[in-house]
C-alpha atoms as an extended CHARMM CRD file, in Angstrom:
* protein
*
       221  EXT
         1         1  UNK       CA              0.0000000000        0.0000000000        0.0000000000  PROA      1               0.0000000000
         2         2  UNK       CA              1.2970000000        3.5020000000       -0.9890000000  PROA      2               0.0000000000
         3         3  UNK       CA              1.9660000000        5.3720000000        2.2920000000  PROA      3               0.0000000000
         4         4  UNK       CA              1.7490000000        9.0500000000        1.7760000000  PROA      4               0.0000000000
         5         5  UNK       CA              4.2920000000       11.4570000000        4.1350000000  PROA      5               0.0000000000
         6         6  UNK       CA              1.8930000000       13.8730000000        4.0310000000  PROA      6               0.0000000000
         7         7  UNK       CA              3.5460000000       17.4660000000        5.8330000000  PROA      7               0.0000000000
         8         8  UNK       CA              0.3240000000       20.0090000000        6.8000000000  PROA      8               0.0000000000
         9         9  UNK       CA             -1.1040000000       22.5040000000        4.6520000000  PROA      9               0.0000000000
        10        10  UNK       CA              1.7150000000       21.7880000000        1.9550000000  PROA      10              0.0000000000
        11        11  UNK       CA              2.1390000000       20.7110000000       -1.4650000000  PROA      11              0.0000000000
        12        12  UNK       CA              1.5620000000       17.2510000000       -0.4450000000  PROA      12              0.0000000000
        13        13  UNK       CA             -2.3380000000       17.8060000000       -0.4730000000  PROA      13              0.0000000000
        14        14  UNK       CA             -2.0240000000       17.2530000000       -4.2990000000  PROA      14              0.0000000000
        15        15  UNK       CA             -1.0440000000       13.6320000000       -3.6360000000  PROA      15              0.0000000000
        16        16  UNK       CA             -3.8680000000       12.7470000000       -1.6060000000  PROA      16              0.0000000000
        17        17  UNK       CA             -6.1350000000       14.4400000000       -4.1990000000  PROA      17              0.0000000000
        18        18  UNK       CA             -4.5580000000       12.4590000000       -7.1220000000  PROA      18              0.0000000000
        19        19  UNK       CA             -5.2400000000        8.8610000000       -4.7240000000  PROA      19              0.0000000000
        20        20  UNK       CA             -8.8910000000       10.0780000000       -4.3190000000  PROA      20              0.0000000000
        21        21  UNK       CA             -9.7130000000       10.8810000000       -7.7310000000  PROA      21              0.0000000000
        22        22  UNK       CA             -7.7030000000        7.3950000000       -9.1690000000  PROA      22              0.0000000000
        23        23  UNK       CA             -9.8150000000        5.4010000000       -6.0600000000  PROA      23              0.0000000000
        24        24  UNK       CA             -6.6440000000        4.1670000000       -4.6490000000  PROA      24              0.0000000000
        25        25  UNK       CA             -6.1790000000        3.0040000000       -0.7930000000  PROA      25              0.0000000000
        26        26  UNK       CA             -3.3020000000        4.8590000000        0.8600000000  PROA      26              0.0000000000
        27        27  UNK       CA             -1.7930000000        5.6760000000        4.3910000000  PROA      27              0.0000000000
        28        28  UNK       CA             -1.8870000000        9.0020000000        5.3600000000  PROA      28              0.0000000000
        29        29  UNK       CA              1.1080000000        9.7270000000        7.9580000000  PROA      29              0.0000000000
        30        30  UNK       CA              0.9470000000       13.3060000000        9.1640000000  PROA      30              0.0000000000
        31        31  UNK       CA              3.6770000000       15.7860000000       10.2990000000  PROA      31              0.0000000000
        32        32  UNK       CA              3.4280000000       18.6390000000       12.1520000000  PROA      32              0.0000000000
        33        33  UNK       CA              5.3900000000       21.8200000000       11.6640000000  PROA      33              0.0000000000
        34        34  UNK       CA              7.5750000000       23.4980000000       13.5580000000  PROA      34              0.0000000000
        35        35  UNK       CA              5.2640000000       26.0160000000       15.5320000000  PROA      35              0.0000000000
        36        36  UNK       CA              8.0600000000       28.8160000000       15.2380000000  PROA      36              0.0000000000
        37        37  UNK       CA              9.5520000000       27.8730000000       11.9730000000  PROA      37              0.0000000000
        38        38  UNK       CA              7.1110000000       26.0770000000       10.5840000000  PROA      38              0.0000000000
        39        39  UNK       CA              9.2310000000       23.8270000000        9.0330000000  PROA      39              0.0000000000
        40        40  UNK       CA              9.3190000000       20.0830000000        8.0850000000  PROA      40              0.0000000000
        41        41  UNK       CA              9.9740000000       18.2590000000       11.2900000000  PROA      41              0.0000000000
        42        42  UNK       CA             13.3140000000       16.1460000000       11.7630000000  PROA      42              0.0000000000
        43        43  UNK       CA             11.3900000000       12.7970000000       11.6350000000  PROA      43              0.0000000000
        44        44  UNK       CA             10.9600000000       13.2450000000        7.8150000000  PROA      44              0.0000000000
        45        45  UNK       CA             14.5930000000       13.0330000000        7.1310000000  PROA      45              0.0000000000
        46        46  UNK       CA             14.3400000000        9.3330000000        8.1480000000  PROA      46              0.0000000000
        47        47  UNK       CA             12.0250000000        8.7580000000        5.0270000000  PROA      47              0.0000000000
        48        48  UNK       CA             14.2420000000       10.6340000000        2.7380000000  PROA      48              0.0000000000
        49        49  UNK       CA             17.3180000000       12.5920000000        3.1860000000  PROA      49              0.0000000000
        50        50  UNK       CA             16.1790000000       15.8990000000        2.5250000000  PROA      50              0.0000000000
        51        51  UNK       CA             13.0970000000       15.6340000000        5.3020000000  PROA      51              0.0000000000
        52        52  UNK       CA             10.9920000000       17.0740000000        2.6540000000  PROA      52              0.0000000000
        53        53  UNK       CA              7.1410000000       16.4530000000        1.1620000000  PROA      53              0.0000000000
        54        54  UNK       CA              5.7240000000       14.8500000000       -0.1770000000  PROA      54              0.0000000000
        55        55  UNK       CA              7.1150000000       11.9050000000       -0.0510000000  PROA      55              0.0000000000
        56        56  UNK       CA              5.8340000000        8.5780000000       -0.9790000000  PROA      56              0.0000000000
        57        57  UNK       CA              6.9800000000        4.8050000000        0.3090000000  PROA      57              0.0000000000
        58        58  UNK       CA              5.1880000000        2.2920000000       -1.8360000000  PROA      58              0.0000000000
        59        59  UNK       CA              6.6180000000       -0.9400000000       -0.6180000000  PROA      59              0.0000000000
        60        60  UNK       CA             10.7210000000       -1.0430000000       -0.9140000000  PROA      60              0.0000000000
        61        61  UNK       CA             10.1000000000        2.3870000000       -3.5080000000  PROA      61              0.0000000000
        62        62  UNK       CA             10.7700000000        5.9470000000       -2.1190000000  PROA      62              0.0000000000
        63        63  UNK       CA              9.6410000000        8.8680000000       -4.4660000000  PROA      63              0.0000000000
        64        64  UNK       CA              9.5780000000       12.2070000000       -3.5120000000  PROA      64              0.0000000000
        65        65  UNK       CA              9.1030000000       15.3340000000       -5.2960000000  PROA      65              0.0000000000
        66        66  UNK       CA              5.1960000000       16.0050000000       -6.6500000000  PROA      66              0.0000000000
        67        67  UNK       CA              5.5680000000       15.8920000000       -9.9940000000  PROA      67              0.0000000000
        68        68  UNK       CA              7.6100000000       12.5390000000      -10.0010000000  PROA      68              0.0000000000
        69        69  UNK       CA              5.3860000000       11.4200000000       -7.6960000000  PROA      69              0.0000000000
        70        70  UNK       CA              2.2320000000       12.2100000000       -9.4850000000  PROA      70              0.0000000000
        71        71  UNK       CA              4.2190000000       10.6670000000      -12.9040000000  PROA      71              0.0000000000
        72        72  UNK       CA              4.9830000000        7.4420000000      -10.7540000000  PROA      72              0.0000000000
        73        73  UNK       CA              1.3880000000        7.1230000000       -9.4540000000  PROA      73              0.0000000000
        74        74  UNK       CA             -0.3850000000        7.6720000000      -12.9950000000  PROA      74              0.0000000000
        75        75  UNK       CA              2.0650000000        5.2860000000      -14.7050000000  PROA      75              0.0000000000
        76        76  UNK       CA              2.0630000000        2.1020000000      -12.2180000000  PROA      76              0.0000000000
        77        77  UNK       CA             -1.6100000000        2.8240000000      -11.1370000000  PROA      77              0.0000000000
        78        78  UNK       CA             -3.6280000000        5.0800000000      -13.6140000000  PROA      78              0.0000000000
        79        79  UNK       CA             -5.0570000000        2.5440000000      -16.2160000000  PROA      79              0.0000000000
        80        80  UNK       CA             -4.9730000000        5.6080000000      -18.7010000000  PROA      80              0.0000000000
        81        81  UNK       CA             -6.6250000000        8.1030000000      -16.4620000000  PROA      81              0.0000000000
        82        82  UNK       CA             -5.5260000000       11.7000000000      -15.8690000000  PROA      82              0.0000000000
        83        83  UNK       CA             -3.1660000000       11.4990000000      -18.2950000000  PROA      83              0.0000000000
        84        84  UNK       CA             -4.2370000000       12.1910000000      -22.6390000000  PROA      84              0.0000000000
        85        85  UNK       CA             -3.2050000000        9.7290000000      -24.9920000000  PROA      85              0.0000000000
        86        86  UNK       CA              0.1390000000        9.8260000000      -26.4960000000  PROA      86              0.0000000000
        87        87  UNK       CA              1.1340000000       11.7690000000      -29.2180000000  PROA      87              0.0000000000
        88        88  UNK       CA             -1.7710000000       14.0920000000      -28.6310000000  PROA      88              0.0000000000
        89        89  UNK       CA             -2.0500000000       17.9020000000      -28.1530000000  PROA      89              0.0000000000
        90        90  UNK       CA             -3.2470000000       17.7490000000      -25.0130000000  PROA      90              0.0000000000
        91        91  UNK       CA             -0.2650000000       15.2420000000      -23.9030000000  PROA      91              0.0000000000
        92        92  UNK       CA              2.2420000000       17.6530000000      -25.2270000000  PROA      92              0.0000000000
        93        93  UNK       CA              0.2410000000       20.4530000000      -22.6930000000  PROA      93              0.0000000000
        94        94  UNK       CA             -0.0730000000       17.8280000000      -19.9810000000  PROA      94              0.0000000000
        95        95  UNK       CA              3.3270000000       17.5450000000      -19.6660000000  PROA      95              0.0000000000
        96        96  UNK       CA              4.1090000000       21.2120000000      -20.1090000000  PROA      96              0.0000000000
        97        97  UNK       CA              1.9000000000       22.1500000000      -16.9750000000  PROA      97              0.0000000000
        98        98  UNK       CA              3.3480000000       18.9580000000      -14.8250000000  PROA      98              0.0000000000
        99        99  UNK       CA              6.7650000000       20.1520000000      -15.1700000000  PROA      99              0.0000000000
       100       100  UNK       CA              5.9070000000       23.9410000000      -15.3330000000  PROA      100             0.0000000000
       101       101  UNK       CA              3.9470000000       23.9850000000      -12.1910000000  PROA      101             0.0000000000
       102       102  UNK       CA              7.3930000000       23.7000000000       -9.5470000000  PROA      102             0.0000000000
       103       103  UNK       CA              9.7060000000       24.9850000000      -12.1430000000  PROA      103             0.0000000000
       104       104  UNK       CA              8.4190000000       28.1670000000      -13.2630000000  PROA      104             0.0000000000
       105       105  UNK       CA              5.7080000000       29.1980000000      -11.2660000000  PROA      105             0.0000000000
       106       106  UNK       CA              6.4390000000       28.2020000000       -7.7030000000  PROA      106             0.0000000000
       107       107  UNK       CA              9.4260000000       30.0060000000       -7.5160000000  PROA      107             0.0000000000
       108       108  UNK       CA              8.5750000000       33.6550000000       -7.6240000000  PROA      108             0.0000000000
       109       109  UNK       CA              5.6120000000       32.9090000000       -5.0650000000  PROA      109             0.0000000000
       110       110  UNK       CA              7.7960000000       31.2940000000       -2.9990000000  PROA      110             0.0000000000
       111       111  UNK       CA             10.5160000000       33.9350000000       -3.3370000000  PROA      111             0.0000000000
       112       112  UNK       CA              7.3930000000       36.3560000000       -2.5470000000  PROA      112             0.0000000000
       113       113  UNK       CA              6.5440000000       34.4990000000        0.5960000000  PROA      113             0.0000000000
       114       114  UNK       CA             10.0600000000       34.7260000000        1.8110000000  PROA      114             0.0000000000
       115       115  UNK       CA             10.7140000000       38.2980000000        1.5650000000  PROA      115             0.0000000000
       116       116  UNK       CA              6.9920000000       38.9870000000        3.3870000000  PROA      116             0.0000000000
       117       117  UNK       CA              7.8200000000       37.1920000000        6.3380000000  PROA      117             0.0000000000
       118       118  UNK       CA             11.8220000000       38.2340000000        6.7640000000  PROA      118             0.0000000000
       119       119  UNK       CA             10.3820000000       41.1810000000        9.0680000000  PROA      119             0.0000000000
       120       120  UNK       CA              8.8790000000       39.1810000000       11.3300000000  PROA      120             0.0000000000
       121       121  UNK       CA             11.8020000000       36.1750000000       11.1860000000  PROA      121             0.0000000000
       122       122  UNK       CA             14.7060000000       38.3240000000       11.3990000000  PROA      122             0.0000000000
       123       123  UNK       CA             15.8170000000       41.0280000000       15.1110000000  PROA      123             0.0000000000
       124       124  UNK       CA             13.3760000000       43.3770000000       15.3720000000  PROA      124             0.0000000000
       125       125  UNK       CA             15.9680000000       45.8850000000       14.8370000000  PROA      125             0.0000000000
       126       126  UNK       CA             16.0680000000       45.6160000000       11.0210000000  PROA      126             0.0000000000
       127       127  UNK       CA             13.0220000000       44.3750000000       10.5890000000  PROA      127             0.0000000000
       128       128  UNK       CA             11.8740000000       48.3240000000        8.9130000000  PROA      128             0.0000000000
       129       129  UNK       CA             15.3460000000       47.7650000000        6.5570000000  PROA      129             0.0000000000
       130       130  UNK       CA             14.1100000000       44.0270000000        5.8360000000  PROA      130             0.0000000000
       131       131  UNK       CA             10.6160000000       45.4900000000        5.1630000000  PROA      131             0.0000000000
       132       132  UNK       CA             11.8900000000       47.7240000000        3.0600000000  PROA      132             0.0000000000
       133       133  UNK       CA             14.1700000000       45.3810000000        0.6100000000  PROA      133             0.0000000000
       134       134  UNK       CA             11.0760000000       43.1360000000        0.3500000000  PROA      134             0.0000000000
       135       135  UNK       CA              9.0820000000       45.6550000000       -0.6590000000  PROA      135             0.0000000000
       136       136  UNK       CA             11.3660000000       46.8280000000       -3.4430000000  PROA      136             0.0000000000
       137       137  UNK       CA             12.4310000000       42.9620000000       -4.4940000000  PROA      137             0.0000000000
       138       138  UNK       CA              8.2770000000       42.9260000000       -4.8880000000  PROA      138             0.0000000000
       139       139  UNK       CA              7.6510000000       45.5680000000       -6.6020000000  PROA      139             0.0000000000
       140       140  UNK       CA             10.5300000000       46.2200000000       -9.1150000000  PROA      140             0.0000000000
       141       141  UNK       CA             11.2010000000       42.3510000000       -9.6920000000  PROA      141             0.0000000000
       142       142  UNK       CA              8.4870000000       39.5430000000       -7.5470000000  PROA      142             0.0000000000
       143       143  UNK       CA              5.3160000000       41.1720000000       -8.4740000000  PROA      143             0.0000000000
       144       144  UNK       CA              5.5730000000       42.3150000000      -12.1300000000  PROA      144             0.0000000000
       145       145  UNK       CA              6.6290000000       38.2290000000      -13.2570000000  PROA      145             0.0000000000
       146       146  UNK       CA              3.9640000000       36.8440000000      -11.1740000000  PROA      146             0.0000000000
       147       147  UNK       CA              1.3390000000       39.0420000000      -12.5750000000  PROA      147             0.0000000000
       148       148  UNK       CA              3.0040000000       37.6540000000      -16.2170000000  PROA      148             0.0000000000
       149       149  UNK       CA              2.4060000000       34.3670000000      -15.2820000000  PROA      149             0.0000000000
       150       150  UNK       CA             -1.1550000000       34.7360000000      -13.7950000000  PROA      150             0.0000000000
       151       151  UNK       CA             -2.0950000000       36.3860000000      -17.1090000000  PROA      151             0.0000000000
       152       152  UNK       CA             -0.4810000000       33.1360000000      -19.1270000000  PROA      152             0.0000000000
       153       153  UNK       CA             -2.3350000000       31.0980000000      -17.1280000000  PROA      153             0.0000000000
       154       154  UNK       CA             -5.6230000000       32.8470000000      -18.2190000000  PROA      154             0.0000000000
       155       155  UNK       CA             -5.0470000000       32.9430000000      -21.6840000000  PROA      155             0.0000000000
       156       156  UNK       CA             -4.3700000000       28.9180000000      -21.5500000000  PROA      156             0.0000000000
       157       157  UNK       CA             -7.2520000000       28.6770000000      -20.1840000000  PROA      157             0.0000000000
       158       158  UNK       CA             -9.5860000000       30.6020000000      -22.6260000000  PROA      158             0.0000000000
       159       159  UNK       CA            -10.9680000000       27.9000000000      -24.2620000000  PROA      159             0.0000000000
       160       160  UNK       CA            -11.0130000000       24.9470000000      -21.7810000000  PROA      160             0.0000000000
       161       161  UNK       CA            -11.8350000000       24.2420000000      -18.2250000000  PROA      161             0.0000000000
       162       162  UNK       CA             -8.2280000000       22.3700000000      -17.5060000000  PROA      162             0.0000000000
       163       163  UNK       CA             -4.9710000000       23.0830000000      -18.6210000000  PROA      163             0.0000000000
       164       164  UNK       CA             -4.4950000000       19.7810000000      -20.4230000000  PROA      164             0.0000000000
       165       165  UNK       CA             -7.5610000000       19.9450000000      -22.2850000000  PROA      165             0.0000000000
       166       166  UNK       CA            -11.3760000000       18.7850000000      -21.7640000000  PROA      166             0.0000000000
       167       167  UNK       CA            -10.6440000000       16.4080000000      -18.7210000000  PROA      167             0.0000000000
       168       168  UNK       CA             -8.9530000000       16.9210000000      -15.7180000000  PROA      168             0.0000000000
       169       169  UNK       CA             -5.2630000000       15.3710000000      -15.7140000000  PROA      169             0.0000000000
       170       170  UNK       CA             -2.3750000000       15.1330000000      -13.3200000000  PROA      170             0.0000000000
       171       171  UNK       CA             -1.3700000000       18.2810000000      -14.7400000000  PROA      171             0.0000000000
       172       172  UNK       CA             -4.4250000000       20.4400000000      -13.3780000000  PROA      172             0.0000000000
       173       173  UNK       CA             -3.4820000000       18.1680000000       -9.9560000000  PROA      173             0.0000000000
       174       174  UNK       CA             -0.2450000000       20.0470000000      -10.0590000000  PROA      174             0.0000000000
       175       175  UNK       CA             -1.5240000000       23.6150000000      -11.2430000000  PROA      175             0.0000000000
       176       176  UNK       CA             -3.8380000000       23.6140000000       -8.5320000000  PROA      176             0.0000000000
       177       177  UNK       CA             -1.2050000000       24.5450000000       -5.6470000000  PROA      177             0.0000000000
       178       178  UNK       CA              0.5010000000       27.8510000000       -7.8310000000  PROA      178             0.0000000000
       179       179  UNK       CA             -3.1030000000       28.7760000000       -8.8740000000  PROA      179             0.0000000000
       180       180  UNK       CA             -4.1280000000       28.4550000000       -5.0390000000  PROA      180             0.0000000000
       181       181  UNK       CA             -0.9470000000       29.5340000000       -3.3580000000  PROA      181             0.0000000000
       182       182  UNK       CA             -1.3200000000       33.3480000000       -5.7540000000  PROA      182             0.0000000000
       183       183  UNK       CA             -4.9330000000       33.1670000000       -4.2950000000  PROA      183             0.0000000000
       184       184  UNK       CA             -4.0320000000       32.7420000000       -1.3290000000  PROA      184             0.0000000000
       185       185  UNK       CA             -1.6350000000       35.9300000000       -1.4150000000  PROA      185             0.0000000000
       186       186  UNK       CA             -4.0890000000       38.3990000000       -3.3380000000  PROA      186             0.0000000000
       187       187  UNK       CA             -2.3210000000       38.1520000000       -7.1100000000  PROA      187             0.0000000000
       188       188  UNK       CA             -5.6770000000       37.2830000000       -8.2050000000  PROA      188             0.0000000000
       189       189  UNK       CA             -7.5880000000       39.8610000000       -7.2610000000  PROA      189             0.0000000000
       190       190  UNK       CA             -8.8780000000       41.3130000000      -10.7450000000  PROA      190             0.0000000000
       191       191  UNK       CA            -10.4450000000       40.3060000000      -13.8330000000  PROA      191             0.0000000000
       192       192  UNK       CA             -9.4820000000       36.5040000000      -14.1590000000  PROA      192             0.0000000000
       193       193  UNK       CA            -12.9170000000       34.1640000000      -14.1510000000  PROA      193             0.0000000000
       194       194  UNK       CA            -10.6840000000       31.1430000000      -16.1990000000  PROA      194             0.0000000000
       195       195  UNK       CA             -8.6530000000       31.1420000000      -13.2080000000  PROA      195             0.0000000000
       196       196  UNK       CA            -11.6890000000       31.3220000000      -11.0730000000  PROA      196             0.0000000000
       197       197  UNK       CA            -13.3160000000       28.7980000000      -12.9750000000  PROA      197             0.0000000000
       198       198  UNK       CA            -10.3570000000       26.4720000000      -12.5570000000  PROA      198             0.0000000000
       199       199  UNK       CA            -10.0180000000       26.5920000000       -8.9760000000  PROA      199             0.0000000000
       200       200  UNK       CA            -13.7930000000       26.5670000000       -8.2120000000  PROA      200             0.0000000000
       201       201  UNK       CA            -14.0750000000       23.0930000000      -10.4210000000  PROA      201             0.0000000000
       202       202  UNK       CA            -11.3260000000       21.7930000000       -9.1360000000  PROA      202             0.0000000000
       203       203  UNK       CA            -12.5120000000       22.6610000000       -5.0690000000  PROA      203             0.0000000000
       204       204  UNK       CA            -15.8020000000       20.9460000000       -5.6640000000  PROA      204             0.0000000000
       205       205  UNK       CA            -14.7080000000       17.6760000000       -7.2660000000  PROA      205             0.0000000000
       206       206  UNK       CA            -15.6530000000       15.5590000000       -4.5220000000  PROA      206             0.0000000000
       207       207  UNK       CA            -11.9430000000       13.4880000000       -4.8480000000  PROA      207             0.0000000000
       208       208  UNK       CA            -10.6030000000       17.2340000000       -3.6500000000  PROA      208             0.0000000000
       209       209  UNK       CA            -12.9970000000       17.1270000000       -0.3370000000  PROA      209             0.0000000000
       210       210  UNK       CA            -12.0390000000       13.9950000000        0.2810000000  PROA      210             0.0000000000
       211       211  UNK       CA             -8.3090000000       14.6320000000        0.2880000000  PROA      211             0.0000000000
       212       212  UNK       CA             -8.9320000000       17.4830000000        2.6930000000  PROA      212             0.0000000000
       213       213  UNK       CA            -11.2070000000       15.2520000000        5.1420000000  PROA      213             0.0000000000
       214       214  UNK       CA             -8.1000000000       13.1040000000        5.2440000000  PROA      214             0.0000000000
       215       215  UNK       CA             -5.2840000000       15.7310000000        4.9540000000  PROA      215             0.0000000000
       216       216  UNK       CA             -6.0330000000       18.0800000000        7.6890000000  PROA      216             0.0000000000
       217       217  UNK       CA             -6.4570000000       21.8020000000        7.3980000000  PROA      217             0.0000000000
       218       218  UNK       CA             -5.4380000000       23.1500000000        4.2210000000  PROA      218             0.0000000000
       219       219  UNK       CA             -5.4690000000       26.8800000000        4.2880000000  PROA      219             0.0000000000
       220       220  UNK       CA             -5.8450000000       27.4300000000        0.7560000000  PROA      220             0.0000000000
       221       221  UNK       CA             -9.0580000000       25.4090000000       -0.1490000000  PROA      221             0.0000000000
């Protein structure tokens, strides 16, 4: 049985949601973050060496990172669902968004959530001179790419519900946590109802309630 090293409101929600919509019995094991740090705890680092998550143990196999996960899942477990046929448009975009999801959008919202909390993380002494260098690094450098890649994601979706085509796929799985995460943070306040659209389907499928029933609190559902 796939046992899922499932860290709290994190990326690893995704995984759970892929093993409810594919029907699939799991273990959920949770971890708790650090209250002041809220990092990974230490206990993860005995699943895999970086103590990250997700993280997946299915028997004597360790996979970790979401979008090898999600690959390894759909591949030894999938029976040709959420994934398009090969050779197919909507492959080549399924596999665009998989890999685009971590490597091009995730890190300018992550970068974004680091320089907002460095005030409050760093001696109150410089926390007005660490306000102030996030504020710049948003404005002149975080904010205007971010806003470029909400308005990509848009325009992708203009004609179709997912971002793989007419069905959801593990790509729209792994879209969901950048879409949520510039939610979550106000970059998509505005005039974006594809976006909206995407994240209100995607909320009500009832494999996504599930998942959250068995993942914990989730702050951006």
């Amino acid at each position: 049985m796939i046992v899922v090293h499932h860290l709290e409101a994190s990326r690893s929600q995704r995984i759970l949601w892929l093993l409810e919509e594919l029907d699939l019995k799991y273990e959920v094991r949770l971890y708790k973050r650090n209250p002041k740090t809220m990092l990974a705890p230490a206990s993860l680092k005995a699943v895999h060496p970086l103590g990250k998550s997700p993280v997946i143990t299915d028997g004597d196999t360790t996979v970790a990172e979401t979008g090898a996960i999600i690959e390894y899942i759909i591949e030894k477990y999938g029976e040709g669902r959420l994934i398009p046929p090969p050779g197919t448009d909507d492959r080549r975009r399924y596999t665009y968004w998989l890999h685009y999801a971590e490597g091009s959008a995730m890190p300018y919202l992550v970068m974004k959530l680091i320089f907002t909390e460095m005030p409050k993380q760093g001696p109150r002494i410089v926390a007005p001179l660490l306000r102030m260098i996030g504020n710049q690094v948003g404005e002149k450098f975080l904010d205007p790419n971010i806003a470029t890649h909400i308005r990509f994601w848009e325009d992708s979706l203009a004609n179709m519900l997912w971002f793989a085509g007419p069905e959801l796929t593990g790509a729209d799985i792994m879209m969901s946590f950048p879409v949520e995460a510039a939610n979550a943070r106000g970059a998509l306040r505005g005039n974006f109802p594809r976006i909206n659209a995407f994240l209100a389907a995607a909320h009500a499928r009832p494999a996504y309630q599930r998942a959250l029933a068995k993942g914990g609190p989730y702050p951006y559902a």
